[in-house]
BAZA-35231 format. One record per residue (C-alpha): x, y, z; residue in one letter. Coordinates in Angstrom, 1 decimal. Layout:
N
X/Y/Z/A
...
END
This chain:
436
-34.1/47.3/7.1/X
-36.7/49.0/9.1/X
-35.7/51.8/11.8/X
-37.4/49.6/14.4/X
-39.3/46.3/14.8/X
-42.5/45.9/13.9/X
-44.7/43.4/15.6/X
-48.2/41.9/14.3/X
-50.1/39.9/16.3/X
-51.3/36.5/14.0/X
-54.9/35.6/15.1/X
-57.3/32.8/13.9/X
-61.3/33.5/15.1/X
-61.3/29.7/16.0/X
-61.4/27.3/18.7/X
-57.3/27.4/18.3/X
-54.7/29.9/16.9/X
-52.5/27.8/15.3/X
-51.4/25.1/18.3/X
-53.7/22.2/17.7/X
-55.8/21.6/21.0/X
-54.7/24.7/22.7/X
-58.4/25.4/23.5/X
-57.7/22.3/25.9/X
-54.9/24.1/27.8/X
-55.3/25.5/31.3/X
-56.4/28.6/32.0/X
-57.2/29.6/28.1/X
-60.0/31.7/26.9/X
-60.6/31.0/23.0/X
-64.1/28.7/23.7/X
-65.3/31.6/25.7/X
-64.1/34.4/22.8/X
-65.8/32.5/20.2/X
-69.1/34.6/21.0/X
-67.8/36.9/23.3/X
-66.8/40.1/21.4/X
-65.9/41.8/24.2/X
-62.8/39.5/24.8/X
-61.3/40.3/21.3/X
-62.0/43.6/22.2/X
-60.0/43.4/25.5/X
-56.9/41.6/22.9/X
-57.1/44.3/21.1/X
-56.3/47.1/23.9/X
-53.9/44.9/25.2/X
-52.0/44.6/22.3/X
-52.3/48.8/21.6/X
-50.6/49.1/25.0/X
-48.2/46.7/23.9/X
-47.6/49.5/21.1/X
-48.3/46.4/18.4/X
-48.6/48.0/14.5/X
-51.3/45.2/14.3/X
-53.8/42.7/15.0/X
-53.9/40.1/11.9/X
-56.7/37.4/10.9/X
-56.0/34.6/8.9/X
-58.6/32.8/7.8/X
-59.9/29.1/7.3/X
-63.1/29.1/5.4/X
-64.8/25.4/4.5/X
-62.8/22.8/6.5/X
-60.1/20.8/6.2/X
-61.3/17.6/4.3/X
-57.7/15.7/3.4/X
-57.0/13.6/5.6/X
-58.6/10.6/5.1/X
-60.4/12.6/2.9/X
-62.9/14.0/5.3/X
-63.5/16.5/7.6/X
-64.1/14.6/10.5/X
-60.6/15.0/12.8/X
-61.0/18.5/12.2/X
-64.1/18.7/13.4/X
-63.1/16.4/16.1/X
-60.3/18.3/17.7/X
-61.7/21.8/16.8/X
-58.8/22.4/14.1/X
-59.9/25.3/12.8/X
-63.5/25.2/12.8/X
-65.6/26.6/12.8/X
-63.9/29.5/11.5/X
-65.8/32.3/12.2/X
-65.7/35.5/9.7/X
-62.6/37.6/10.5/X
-63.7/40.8/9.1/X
-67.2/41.4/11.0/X
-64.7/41.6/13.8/X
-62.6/44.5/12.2/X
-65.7/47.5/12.9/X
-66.1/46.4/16.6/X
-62.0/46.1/17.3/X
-62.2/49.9/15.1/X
-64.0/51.1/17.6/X
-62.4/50.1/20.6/X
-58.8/51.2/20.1/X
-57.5/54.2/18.3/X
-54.2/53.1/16.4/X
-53.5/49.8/16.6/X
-54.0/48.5/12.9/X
-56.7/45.6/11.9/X
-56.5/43.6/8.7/X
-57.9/40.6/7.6/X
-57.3/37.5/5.0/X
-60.0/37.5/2.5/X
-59.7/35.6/-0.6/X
-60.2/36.1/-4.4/X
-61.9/32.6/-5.1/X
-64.8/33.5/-2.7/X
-65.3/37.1/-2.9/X
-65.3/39.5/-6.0/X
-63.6/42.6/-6.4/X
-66.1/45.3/-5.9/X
-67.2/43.0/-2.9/X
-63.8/43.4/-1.1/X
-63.0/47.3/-1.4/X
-66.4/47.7/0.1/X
-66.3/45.9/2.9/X
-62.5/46.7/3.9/X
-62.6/50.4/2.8/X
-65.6/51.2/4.6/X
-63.9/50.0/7.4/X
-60.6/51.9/6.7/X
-62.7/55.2/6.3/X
-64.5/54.6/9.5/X
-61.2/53.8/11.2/X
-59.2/56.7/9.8/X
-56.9/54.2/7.6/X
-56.7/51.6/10.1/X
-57.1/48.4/8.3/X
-54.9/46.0/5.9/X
-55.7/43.2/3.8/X
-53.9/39.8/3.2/X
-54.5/39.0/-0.2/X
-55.1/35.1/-0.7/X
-55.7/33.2/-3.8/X
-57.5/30.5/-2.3/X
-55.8/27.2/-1.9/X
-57.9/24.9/0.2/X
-60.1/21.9/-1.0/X
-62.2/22.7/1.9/X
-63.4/26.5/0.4/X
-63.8/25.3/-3.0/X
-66.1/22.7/-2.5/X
-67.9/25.2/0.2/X
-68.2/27.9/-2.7/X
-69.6/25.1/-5.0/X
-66.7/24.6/-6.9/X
-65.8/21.1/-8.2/X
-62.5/22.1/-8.6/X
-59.6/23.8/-7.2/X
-57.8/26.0/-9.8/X
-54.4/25.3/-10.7/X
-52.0/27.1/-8.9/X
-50.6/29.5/-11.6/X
-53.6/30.3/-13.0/X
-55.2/31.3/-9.4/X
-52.5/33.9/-9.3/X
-53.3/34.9/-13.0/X
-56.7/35.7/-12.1/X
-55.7/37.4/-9.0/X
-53.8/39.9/-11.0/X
-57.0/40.6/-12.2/X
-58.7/40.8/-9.5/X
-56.1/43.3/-8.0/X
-56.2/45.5/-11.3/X
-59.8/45.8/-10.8/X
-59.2/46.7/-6.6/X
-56.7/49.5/-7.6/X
-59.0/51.2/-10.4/X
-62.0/51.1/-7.9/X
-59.4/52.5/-5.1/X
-58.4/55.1/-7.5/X
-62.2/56.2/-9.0/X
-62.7/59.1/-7.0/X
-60.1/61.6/-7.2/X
-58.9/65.0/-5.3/X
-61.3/67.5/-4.6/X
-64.3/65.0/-5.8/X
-66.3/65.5/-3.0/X
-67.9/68.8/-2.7/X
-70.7/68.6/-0.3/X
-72.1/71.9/-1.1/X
-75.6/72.4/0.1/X
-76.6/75.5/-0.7/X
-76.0/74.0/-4.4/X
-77.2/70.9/-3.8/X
-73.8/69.4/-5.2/X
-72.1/66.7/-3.7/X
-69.9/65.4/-6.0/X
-68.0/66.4/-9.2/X
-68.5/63.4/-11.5/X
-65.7/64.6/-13.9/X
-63.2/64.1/-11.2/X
-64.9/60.3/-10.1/X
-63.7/57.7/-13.1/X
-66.2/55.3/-14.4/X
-64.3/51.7/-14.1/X
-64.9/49.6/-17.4/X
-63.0/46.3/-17.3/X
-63.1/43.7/-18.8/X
-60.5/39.9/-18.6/X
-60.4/36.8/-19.1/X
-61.6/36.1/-15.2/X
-63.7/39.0/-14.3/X
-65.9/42.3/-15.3/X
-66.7/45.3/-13.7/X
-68.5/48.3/-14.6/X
-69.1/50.9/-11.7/X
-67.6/54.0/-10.0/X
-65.7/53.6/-6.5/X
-68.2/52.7/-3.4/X
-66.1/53.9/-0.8/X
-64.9/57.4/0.0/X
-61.1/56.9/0.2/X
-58.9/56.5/3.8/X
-56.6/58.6/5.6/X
-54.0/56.0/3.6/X
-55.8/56.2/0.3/X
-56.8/52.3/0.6/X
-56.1/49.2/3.4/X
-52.5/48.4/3.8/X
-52.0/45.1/1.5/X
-50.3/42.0/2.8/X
-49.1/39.1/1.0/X
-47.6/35.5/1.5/X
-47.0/33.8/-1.8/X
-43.5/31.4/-1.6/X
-43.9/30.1/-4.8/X
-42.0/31.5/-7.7/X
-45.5/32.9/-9.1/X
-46.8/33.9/-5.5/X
-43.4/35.5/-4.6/X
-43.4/37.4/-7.6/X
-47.4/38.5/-6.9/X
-46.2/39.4/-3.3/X
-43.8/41.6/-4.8/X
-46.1/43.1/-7.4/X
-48.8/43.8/-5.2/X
-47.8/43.6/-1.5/X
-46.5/46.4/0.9/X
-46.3/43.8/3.2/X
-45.1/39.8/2.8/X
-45.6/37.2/5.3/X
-43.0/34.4/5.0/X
-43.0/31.3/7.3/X
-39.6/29.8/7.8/X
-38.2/26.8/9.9/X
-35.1/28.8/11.4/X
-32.5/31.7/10.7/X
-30.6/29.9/8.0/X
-34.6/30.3/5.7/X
-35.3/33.2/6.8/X
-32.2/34.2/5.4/X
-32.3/32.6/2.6/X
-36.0/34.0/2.5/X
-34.5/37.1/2.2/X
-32.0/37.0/-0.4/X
-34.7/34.9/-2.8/X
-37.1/38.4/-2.2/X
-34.2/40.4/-3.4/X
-33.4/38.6/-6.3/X
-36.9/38.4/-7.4/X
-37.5/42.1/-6.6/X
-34.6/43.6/-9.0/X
-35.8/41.0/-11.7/X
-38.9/42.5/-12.0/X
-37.1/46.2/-11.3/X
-38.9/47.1/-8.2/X
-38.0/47.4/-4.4/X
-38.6/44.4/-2.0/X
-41.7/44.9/0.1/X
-40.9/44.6/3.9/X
-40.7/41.1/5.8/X
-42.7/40.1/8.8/X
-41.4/36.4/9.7/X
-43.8/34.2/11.9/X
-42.5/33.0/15.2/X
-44.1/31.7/18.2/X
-42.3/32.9/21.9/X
-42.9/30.5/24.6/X
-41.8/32.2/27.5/X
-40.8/31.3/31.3/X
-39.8/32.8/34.2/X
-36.9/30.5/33.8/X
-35.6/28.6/30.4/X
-36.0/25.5/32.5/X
-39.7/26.6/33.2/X
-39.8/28.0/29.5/X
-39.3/24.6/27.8/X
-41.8/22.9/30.1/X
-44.2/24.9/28.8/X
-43.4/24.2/25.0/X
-43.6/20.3/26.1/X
-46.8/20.9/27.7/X
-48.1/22.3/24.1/X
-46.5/19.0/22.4/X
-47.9/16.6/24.4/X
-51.3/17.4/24.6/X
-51.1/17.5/20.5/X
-53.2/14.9/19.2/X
-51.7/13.1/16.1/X
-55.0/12.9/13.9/X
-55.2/16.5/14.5/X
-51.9/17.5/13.3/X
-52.0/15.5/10.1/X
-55.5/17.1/9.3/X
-54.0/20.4/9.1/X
-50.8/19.4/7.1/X
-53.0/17.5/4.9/X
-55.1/20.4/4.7/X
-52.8/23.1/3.8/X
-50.6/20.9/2.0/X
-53.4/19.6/-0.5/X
-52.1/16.0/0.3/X
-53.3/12.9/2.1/X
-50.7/12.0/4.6/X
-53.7/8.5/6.3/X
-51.3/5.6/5.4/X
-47.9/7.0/4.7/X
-45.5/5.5/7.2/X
-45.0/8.2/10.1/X
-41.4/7.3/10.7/X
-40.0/7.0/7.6/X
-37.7/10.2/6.5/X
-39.7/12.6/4.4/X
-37.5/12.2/1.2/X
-38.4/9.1/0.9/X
-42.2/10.1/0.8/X
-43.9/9.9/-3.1/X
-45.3/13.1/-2.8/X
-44.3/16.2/-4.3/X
-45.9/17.9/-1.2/X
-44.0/15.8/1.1/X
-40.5/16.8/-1.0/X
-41.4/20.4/-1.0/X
-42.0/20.2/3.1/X
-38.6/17.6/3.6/X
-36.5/20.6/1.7/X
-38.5/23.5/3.9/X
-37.4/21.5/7.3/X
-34.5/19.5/6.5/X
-31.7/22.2/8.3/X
-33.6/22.0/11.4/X
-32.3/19.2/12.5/X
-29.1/19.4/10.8/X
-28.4/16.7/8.5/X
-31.2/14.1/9.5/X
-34.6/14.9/7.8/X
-37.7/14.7/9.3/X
-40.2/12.3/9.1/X
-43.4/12.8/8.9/X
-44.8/12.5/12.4/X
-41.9/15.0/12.9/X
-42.9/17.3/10.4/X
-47.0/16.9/11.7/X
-46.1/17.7/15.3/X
-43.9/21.1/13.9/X
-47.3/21.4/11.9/X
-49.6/21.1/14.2/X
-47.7/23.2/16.9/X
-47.6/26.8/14.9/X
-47.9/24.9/10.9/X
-44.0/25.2/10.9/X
-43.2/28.8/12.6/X
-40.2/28.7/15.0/X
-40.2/28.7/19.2/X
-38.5/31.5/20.9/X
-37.7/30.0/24.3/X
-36.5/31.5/27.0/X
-36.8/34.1/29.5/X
-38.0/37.5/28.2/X
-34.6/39.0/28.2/X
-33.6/35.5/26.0/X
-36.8/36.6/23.5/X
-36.3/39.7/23.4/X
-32.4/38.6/22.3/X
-33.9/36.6/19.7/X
-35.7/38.9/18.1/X
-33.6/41.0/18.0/X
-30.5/39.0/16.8/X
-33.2/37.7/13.9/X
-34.0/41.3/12.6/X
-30.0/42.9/12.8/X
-29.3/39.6/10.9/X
-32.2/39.2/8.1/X
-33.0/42.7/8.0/X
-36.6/41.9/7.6/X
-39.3/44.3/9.2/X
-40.5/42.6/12.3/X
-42.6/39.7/12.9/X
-46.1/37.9/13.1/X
-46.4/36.1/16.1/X
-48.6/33.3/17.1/X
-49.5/33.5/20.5/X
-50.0/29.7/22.3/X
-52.4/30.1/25.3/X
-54.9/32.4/25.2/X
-54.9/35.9/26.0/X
-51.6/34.9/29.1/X
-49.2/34.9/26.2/X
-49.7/37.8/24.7/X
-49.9/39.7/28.2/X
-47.1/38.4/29.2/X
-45.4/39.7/26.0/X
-47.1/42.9/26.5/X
-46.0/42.9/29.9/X
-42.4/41.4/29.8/X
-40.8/41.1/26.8/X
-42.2/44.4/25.1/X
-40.2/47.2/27.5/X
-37.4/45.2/27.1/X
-37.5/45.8/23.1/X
-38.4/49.6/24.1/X
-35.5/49.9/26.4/X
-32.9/48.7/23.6/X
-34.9/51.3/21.7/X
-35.4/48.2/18.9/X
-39.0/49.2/19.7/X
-41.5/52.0/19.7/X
-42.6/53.5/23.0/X
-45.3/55.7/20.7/X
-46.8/55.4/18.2/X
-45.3/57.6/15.1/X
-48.7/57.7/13.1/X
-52.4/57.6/12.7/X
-52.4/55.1/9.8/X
-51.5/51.2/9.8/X
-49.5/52.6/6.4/X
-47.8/54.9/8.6/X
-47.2/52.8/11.7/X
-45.7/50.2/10.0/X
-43.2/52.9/7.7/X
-44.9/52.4/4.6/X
-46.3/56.3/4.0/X
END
């Protein structure tokens, strides 16, 4: 368990975070921060006052093409495209904050190894070891076709190749060693090529033959996050990240979240990274006032939309499948893997599927804190005494008033219990979020 919590804030550089429509709410500010740097810039101070370890970018690349297999309701309600590129956001947000940490999802179907360390480390030696990764395989129909693949590849073997891939990532991290750099210039000498190694590899998925292209961090390389829940992506979370991302319906997963880390973790005869869980606080003055606001959110969901992104993410056609009908009686395997994931949260009933899209389509299945701040702030702390995971990833709904209200009325509560910093303990994102 960590010594404090540590809070992430889960961000999407599209017309909606992760609430379908939410561009359409009153008073929010995405449409304008779609080409409007300066707004993600004003986020990002925000959330370093806030004393946040982070500022996280998933990603969406392609479009989501299931349902009804097309793209069109995506495009239609603005469900994630366009999806701008996360990372040419990192060097600007770099700039204006000085240790709030930046990372970014990039995946290793559409980029190649050398490709990644590049971009990211520059950015990490610019920042002073400021920036993470979240290390995707690539799942979506959408990006393969984009990238001008026929195919997707099947899941195992995306996470063979993505060991790979990593292998490759941690030899070019480690090419230039102590003391390479010597900068002399009365010699003339900059660097000591017996202390920078010459990367040879060859696999099955990729080659490489180079020397490092990026001077190495403050924190040696970006901070690496991960969010694999099958068996083969929890054990490539465990292998690789510092950091996991998990998703779960309510306290009884996230527990059980937990316990399935730990029993993976000693199999393989390493230590469990650290947990961030995703949650999404709805807040009020009142709890009355609170859970208006979360029906606001639900009713201005549009159906269509919500089943374009579970189809999406889920690899699954939902058009035609009888929205009332309990999902374990769905012929899916998707559908049994999702009735089993959200079953418990409505005790013994499952959901059906339009229940099951709205959950989706509202923060794709993260839980509501709602309440007051002092009721949040009870939450999340209850949630991190009683998992003992790290902290949390949280999904904002409207944007930027949730996340200054967070900031504003939820965070000094947190620092009062002294659950949460009031400063911050490093200069690194490694350091910040107890990793060094």
């Amino acid at each position: 368990m960590s010594k404090q919590i540590h809070l992430v804030s889960f961000q999407i550089h599209s017309p909606i975070n992760h609430t379908v429509l939410s561009w359409a709410a009153p008073g929010d500010n995405r449409l304008d921060a779609l080409g409007d740097l300066r707004k993600w810039q004003d986020l990002a101070r925000t959330l370093e006052r806030g004393k946040f370890d982070g500022l996280f970018f998933a990603d969406t690349p392609g479009v989501f093409d299931r349902y009804r297999d097309s793209h069109e309701d995506a495009v239609k309600y603005g469900v994630c495209w366009p999806s701008h590129d996360p990372v040419v956001l990192l060097s600007a947000l770099a700039a204006s904050t000085e240790n709030l940490g930046l990372a970014a999802t990039m995946s290793t179907t559409a980029y190649k190894p050398w490709s990644i360390v590049r971009q990211l480390s520059t950015i990490d030696y610019l920042s002073g070891g400021r920036v993470g990764w979240n290390i995707v395989t690539g799942h979506l129909r959408g990006e393969h076709r984009a990238l001008g693949y026929s195919e997707v590849m099947e899941h195992d073997r995306r996470y063979d190749a993505a060991d790979e891939f990593m292998e490759i990532c941690y030899r070019l991290w480690g090419s230039i060693g102590e003391g390479a750099i010597i900068a002399d210039r009365e010699s003339g000498v900059f660097a000591d090529p017996d202390k920078v190694a010459f990367v040879d590899y060859h696999g099955e998925f990729f080659n490489c033959e180079t020397v490092g292209p990026v001077l190495p961090s403050a924190q040696r390389r970006p901070v690496l996050f991960q969010a694999g829940t099958s068996g083969r992506g929890l054990r490539f979370g465990i292998e690789h990240g510092d950091v996991v991302f998990s998703i779960q319906p309510n306290l009884p997963g996230m527990k059980r979240y937990m316990g399935q880390l730990q029993d993976a973790a000693a199999s393989l005869g390493r230590k469990a990274p650290g947990v961030l869980f995703g949650v999404q606080p709805i807040l009020g003055g009142t709890e009355e006032e609170a859970r208006r606001n979360l029906d606001d959110l639900v009713d201005r969901l549009p159906l269509d939309g919500c089943l374009a992104r579970l189809s999406g993410t889920m690899g699954v056609d939902f058009a035609g499948i009888d929205l009332d009908k309990p999902m374990q009686e769905q012929a899916t395997n998707a559908s049994q893997g999702l009735m089993k994931a959200f079953t418990s949260v409505l005790g013994d009933r499952p959901f059906t599927l339009r229940e099951v899209a709205i959950k989706w389509g509202l923060a794709v299945g993260m839980p509501q804190l709602v309440g007051t701040p002092e009721q949040v702030a009870d939450q999340l702390e209850s949630i991190w005494r009683e998992t003992g995971c790290h902290g949390y990833n949280m999904t904002p709904n409207v944007m930027p008033s949730s996340i200054e209200a967070f900031v504003d009325e939820v965070v000094p509560i947190l620092q009062k219990r002294g659950v949460f910093r009031t400063e911050y303990e490093g200069r690194t994102f490694a350091e910040n979020l107890e990793l060094a």
